[in-house]
C-alpha positions in Angstrom: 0.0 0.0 0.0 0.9 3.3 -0.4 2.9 4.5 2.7 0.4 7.8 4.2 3.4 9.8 5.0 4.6 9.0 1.2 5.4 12.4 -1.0 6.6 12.8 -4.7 9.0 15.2 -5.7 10.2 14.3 -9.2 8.9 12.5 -12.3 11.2 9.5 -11.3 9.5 9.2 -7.5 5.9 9.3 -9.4 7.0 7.2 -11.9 8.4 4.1 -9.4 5.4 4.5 -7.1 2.6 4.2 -9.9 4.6 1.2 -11.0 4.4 -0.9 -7.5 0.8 -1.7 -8.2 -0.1 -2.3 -4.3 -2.1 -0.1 -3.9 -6.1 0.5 -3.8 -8.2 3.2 -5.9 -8.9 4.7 -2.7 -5.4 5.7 -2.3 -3.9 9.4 -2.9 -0.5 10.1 -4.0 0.7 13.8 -2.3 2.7 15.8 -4.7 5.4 18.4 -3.4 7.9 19.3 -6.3 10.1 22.2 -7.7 8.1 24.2 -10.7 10.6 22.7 -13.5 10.4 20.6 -14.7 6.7 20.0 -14.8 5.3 16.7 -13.4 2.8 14.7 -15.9 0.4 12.6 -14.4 -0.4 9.3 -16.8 -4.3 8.4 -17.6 -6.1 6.3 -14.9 -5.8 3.0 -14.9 -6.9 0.6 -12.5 -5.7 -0.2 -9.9 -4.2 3.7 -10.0 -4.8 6.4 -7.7 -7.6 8.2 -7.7 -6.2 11.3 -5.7 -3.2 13.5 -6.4 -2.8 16.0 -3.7 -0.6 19.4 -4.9 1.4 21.4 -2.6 4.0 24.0 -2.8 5.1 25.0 -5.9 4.4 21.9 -7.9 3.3 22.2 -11.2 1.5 19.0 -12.8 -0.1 17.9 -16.8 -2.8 15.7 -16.3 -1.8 13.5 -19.5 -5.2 12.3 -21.1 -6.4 9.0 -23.1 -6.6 9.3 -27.0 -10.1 11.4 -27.4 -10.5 10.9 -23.4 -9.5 12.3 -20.2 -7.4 11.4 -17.3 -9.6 10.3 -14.7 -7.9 11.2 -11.6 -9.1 13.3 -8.9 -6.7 16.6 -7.7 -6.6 18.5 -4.8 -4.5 22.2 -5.7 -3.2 23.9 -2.7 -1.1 26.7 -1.8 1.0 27.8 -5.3 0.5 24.7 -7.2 -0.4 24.6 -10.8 -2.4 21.8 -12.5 -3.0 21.4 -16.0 -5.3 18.7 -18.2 -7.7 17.2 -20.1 -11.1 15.8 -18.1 -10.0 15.7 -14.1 -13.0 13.8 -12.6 -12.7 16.2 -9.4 -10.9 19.2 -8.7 -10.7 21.0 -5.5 -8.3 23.8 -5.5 -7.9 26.3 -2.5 -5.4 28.6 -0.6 -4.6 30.3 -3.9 -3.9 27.3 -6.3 -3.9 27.6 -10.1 -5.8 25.1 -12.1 -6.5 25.3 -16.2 -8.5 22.4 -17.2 -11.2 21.3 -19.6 -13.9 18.7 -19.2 -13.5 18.6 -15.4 -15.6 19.2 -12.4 -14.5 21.8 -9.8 -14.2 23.6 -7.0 -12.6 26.4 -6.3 -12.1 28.9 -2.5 -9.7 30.7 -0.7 -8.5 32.6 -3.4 -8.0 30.1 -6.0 -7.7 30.8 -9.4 -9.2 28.9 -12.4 -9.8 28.8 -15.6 -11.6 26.4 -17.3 -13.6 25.2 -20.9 -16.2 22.6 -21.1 -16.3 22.4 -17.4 -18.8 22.7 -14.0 -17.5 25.1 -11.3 -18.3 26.3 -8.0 -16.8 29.2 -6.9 -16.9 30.6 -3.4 -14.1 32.5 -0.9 -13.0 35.4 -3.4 -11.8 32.7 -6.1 -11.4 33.7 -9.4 -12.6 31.8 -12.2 -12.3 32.3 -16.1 -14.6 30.0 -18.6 -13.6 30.6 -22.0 -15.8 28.0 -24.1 -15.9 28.4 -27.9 -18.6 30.4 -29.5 -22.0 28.8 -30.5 -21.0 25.6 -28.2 -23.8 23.1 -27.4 -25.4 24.3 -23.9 -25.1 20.7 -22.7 -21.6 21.0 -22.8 -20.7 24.5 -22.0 -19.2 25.0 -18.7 -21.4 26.4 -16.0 -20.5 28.5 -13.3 -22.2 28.4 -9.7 -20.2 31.3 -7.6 -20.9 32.9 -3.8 -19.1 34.9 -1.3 -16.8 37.5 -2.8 -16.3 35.1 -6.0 -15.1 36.7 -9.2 -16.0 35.4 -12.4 -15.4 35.9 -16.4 -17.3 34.3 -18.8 -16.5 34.1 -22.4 -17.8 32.0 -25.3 -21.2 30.0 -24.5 -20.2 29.4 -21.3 -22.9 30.0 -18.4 -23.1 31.6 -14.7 -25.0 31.5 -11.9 -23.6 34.3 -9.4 -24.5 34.9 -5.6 -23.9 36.8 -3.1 -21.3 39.5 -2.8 -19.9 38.3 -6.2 -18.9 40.1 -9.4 -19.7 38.9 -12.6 -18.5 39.8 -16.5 -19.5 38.1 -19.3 -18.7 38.0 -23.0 -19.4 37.0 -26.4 -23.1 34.8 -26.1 -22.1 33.7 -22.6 -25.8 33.7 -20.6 -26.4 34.9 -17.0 -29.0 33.0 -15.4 -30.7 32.9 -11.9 -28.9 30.6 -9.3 -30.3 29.1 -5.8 -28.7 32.0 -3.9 -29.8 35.6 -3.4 -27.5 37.6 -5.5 -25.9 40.6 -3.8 -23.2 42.0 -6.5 -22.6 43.7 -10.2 -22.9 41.7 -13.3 -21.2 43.0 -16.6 -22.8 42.9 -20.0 -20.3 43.1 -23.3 -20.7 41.8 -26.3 -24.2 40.1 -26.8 -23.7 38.5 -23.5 -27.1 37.8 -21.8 -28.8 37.6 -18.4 -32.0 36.1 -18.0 -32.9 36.6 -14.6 -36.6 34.8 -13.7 -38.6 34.8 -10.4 -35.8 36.5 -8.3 -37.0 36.6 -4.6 -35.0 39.3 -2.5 -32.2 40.2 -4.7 -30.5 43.4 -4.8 -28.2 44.1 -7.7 -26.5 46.2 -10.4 -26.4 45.3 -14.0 -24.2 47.1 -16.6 -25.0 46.1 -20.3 -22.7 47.3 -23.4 -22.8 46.7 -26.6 -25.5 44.5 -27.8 -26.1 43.1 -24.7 -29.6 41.4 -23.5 -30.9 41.9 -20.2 -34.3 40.0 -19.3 -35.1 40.3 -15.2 -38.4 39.5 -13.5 -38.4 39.9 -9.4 -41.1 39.3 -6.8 -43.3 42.2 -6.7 -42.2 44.3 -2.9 -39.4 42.1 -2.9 -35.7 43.3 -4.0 -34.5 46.0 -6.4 -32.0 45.7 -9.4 -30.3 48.3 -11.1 -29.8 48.4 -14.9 -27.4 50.8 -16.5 -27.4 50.3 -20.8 -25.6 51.4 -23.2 -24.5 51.0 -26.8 -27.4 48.6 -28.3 -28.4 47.2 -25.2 -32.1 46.0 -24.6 -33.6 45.8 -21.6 -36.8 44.1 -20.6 -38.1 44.3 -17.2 -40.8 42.0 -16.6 -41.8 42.9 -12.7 -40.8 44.2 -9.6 -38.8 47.2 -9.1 -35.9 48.1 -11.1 -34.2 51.3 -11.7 -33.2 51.8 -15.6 -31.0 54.4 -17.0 -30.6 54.4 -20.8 -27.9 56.0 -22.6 -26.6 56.4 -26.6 -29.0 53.7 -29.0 -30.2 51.4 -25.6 -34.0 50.5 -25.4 -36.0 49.1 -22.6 -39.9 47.7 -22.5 -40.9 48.3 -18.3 -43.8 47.9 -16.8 -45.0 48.9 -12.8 -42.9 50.0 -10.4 -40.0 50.5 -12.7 -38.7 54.2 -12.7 -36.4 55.1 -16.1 -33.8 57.5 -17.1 -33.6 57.3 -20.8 -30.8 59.8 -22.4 -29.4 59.9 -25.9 -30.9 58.4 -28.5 -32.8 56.0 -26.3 -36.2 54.1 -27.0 -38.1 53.1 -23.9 -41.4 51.9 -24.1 -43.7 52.2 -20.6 -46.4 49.8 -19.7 -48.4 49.6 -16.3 -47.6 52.1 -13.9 -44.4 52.8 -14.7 -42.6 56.4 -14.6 -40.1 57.6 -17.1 -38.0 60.8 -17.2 -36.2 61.3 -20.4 -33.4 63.6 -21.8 -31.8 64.9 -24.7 -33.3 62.6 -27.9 -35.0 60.0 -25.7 -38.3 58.5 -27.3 -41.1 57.3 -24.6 -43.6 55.1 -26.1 -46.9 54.7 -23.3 -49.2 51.9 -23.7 -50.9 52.8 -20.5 -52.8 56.1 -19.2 -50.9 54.9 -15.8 -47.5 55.5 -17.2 -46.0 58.5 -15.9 -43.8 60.8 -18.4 -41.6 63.6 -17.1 -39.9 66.3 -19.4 -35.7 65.8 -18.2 -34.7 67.6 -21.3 -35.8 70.1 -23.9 -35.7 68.0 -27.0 -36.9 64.9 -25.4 -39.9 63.3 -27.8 -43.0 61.3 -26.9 -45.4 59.2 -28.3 -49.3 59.6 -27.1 -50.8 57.7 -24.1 -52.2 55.1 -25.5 -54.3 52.3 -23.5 -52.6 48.7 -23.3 
């Protein structure tokens, strides 16, 4: 069996212990190298290890099968580096460094990831990066569940969940969605990045949309706030509860009660319910409703009739 007190620190110790063959799947194999050279870890094969624990500065390759992955499980600590092809578990923590694909994660205490093709739960100000290709199938793009002070980038198709106290950017057509946890943070909109953000109970955030962003955010009625700031192309949809818009350069928004707008530049916004809209400079207010309340921000502003819904 392998000794518990047992630790790695070249190829040629890794090497002689995978090849004594006592040893259960159960087993873990600690690694505690120098950064060069790099450390590769062979494939899984039973009866291997399932565990590889990093420490110090070791940096690893997770060698994968021929169209494959390697199987192991690897827990990252301190300023270790692991690299590789489908990981079956990663737990990385007290500012490890991981870049994977195909692998299942989780990341705290400061921890820094990035990722493709890959699921990911982020908590204890770690950062993570999920760069999936464009147009990727949403079965396979990673997806990112992040709490507690968690930073997160999204780029590609690649999907997020945030949380509390975390901040959020996202990229390309990466999508936003609504996670199990009250969100408390700022979420970043480029590209024609998207958040779709359904049924929120109690949440309180800020949402910044560029570009040709998509913002689509429904909250229980008397229940949390969100605040949406668009610009560029940016379209805004706000489907209940309250929310705080301000429009700027060619954004547009459709609001409805107990949404109160700012629309500036060359803005389109139109008003439905009770809502009540102050606009500047070119704006454009369309009203569906008689309850929709218009105020004059600027002396060129336009709007368009009352109408009823």
């Amino acid at each position: 069996m392998i000794p518990s007190d047992a630790v790695v620190r070249s190829q040629a110790e890794l090497d002689a212990l995978l090849r004594v063959g006592d040893y259960g799947p159960s087993d873990a194999i600690t690694i505690d190298a120098a950064p060069k050279p790099e450390l590769r870890v062979p494939p899984i094969r039973h009866p291997m290890p399932r565990t590889y624990r990093l420490f110090g500065r070791s940096v690893v390759v997770a060698l994968a099968e021929k169209g494959g992955g390697n199987g192991g499980s690897f827990d990252v600590y301190g300023s270790a580096v692991l690299e590789g092809v489908g990981c079956r578990h990663v737990t990385v923590g007290s500012a490890g460094r991981v870049d994977v694909a195909d692998a299942s994660i989780e990341a705290r205490d400061r921890a820094q990831v990035r990722c493709q093709r890959s699921r990911v739960t982020a908590r204890d100000y770690a950062s993570v990066e999920a760069a999936d290709a464009r147009g990727a199938i949403p079965n396979f793009a990673s997806r990112v569940e992040a709490v507690n002070h968690a930073t997160v980038i999204l780029r590609g198709s690649s999907r997020g969940q945030p949380g509390e106290l975390v901040q959020l950017t996202a990229y390309d057509d990466a999508l936003v969605e609504k996670g199990s946890m009250q969100m408390r943070g700022v979420i970043r909109l480029y590209d024609r990045a998207r958040c779709v953000w359904r049924d929120g109970y109690d949440d309180r955030f800020t949402i910044e949309a560029h570009d040709e962003a998509y913002v689509d955010v429904g909250l229980t009625p008397g229940l949390g706030e969100v605040t949406i700031v668009a610009r560029g192309r940016a379209k805004v949809i706000v489907r209940g509860g309250a929310a705080l818009v301000t429009l700027h350069d060619d954004a547009t928004a459709d609001v409805g009660t107990g949404c109160r707008v700012e629309a500036r530049g060359r803005s389109q916004v139109v008003g439905r319910g009770a809502a009540r809209i102050k606009r500047y400079d070119e704006a454009a207010v369309d009203a569906k409703s008689f309850d929709v309340q218009v105020h004059e921000g600027g002396p060129t502003a336009r709007v368009a009739g009352a109408r009823s819904s």
